[in-house]
BASENU-998199 format. One record per residue (C-alpha): residue number from 1; residue in three letters; x, y, z. Coordinates in pm, 1 decimal. Last residue first. Layout:
<atoms>
ATOM   n res       c1       c2       c3
ATOM NUM ALA        X        Y        Z
...
</atoms>
This chain:
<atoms>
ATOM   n res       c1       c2       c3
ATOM 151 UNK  11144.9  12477.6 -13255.4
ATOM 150 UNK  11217.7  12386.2 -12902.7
ATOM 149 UNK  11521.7  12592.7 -12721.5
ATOM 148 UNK  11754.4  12840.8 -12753.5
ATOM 147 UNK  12035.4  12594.3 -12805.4
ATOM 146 UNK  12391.7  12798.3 -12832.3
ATOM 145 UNK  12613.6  12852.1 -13156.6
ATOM 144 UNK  12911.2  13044.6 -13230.0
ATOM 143 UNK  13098.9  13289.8 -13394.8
ATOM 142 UNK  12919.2  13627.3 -13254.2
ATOM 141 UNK  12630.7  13450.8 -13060.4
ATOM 140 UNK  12390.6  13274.2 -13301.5
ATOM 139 UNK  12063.5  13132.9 -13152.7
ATOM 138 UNK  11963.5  12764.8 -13271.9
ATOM 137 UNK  11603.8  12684.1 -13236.7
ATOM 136 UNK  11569.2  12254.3 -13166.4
ATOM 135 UNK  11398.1  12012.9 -13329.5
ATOM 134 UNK  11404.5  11670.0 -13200.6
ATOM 133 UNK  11321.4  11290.5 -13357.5
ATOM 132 UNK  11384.8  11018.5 -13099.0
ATOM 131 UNK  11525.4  10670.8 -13066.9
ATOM 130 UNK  11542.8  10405.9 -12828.5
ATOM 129 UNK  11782.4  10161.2 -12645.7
ATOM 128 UNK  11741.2  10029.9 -12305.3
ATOM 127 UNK  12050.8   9906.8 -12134.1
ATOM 126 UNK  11937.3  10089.7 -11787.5
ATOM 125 UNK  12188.4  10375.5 -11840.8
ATOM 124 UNK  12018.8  10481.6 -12194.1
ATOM 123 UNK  12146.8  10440.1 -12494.2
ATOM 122 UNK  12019.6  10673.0 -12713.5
ATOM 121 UNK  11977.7  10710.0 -13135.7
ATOM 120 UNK  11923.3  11083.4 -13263.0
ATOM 119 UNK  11710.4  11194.1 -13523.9
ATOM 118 UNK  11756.1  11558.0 -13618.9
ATOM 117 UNK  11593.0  11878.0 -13732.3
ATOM 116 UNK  11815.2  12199.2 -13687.5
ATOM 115 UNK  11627.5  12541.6 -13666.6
ATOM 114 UNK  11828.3  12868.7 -13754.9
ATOM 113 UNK  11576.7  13023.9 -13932.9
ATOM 112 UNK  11705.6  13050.8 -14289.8
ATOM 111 UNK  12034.4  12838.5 -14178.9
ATOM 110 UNK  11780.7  12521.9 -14156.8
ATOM 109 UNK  11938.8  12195.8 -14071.0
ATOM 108 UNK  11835.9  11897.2 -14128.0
ATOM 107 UNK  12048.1  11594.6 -13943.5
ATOM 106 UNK  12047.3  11214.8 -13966.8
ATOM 105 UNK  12180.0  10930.8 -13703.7
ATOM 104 UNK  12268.9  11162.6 -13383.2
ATOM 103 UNK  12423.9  10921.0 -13155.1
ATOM 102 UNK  12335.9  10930.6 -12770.9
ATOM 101 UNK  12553.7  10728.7 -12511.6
ATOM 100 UNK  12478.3  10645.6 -12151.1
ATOM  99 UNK  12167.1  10887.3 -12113.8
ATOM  98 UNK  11997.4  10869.4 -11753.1
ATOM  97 UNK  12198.5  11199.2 -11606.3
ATOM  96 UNK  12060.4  11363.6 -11907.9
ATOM  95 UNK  11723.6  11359.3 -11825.4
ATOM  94 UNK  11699.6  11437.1 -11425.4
ATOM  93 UNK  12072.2  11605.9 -11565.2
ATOM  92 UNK  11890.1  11919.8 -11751.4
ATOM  91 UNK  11686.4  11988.7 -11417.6
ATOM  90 UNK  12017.8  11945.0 -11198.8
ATOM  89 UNK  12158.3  12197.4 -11443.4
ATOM  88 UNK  11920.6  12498.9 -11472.7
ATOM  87 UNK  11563.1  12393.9 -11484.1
ATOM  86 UNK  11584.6  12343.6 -11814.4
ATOM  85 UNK  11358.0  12660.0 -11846.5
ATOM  84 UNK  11626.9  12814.8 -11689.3
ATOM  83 UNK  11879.2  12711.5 -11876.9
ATOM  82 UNK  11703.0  12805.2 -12193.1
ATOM  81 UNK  11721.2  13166.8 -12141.3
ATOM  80 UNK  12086.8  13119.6 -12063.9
ATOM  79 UNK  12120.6  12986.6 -12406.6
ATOM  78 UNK  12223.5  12639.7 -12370.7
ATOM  77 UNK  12578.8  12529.8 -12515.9
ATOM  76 UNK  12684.0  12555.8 -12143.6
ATOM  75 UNK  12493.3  12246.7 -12082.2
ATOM  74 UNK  12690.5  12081.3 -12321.3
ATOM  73 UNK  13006.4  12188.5 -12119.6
ATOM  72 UNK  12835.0  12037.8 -11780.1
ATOM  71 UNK  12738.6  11759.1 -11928.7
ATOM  70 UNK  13059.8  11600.5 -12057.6
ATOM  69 UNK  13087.4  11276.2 -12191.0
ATOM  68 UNK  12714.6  11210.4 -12192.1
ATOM  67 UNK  12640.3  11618.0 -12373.4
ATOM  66 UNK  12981.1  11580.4 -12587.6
ATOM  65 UNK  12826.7  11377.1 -12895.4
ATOM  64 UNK  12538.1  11519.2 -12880.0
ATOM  63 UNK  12650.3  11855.5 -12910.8
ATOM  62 UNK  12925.8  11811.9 -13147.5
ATOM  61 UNK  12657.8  11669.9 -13352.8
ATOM  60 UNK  12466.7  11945.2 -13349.4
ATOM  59 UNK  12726.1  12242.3 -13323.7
ATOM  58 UNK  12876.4  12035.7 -13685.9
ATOM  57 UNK  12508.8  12050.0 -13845.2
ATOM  56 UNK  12458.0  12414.0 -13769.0
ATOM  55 UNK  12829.7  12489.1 -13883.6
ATOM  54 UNK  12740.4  12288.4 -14236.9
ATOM  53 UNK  12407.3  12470.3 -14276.0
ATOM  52 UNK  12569.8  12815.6 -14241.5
ATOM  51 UNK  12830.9  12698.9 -14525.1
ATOM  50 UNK  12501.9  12580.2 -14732.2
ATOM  49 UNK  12317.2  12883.6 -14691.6
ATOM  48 UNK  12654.3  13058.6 -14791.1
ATOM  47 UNK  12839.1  13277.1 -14531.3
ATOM  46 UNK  12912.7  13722.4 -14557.4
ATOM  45 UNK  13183.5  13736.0 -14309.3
ATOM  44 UNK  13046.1  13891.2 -13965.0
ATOM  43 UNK  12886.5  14240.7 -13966.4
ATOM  42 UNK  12934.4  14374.9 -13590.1
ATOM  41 UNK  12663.5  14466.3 -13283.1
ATOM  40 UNK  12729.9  14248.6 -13026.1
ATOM  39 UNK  12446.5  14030.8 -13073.2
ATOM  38 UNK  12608.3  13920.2 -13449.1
ATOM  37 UNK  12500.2  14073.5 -13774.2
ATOM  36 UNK  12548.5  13819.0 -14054.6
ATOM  35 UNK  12616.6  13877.5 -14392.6
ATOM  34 UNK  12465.9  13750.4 -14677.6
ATOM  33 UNK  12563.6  13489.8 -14960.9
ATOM  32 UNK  12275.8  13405.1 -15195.8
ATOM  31 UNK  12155.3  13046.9 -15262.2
ATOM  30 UNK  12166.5  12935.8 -15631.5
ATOM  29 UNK  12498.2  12714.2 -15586.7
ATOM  28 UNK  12397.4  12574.2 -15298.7
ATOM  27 UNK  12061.5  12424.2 -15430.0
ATOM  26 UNK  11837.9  12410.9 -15141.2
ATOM  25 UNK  11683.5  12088.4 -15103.3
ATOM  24 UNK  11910.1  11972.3 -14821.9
ATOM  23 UNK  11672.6  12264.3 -14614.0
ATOM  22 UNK  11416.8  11973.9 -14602.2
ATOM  21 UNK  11053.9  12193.4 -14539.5
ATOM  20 UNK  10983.6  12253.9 -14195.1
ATOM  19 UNK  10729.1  12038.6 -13985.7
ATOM  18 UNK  10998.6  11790.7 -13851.7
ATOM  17 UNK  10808.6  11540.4 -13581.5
ATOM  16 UNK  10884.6  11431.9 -13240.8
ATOM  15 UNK  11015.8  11683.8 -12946.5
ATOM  14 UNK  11278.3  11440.9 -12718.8
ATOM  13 UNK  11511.4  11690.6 -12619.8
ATOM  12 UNK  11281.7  11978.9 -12515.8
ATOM  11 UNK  11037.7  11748.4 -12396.7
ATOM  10 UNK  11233.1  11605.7 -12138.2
ATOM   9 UNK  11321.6  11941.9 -12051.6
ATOM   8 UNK  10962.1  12055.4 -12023.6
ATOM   7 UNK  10874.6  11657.2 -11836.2
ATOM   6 UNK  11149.3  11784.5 -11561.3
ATOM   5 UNK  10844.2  12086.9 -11492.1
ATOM   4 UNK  10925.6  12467.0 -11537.1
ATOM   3 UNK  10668.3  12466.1 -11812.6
ATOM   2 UNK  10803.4  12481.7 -12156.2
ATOM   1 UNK  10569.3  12664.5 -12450.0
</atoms>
């Protein structure tokens, strides 16, 4: 799906169009808690769709939010899997390193497959301003989040 090119981690951040159903649909109340088994091997606290949904969103934003301030810890958020294909970090900052501010303006997060739909608003270095639609695969690693890459 990525090639090892700057354009594949261009891509990665900047992937247009949604293609799952809304997950805000979902009524709350009628949703199921389950448990999650983490990579190391252990049940974690049975969550809601809709208490899964709020981390996703949070990791999201949190992302965005810390990737201009701090590139280095965002990259971190990366599975390692998805470093590489990045290009590892000088490949992440040919994109990143152009970014003065990114907002993320609306968020859809799906806790059924762990993909997060969002539209995010950049500012880039140069004073231009433009906006993107991205969906990303989330991986769960024991109580936390990493980007595994394009959805």
């Amino acid at each position: 799906v990525c090639s090892s090119d700057l354009a594949a981690v261009v891509t990665a951040y900047v992937w247009a169009g949604r293609g799952t159903p809304e997950a805000a649909q979902d009524d709350p109340s009628t949703t199921p808690s389950t448990s999650q088994t983490t990579s190391s091997g252990s049940t974690a606290p049975a969550l809601t769709a809709e208490q899964v949904r709020r981390q996703m969103d949070s990791f999201i934003t949190g992302y965005i939010s810390t990737v201009t301030s701090d590139p280095r810890a965002a990259f971190d958020q990366l599975t390692p899997e998805f470093q590489d294909q990045s290009n590892g970090f000088s490949g992440y900052m040919g994109w990143w390193g152009k970014v003065r501010s990114a907002k993320v303006t609306s968020i859809q997060s799906d806790p059924s497959d762990l993909t997060v739909a969002y539209s995010v608003d950049y500012v880039m270095k140069s004073g231009a301003r433009t906006s993107d639609q991205i969906r990303l695969q989330l991986e769960r690693l024991d109580d936390r989040y990493l980007i595994a890459g394009e959805a």
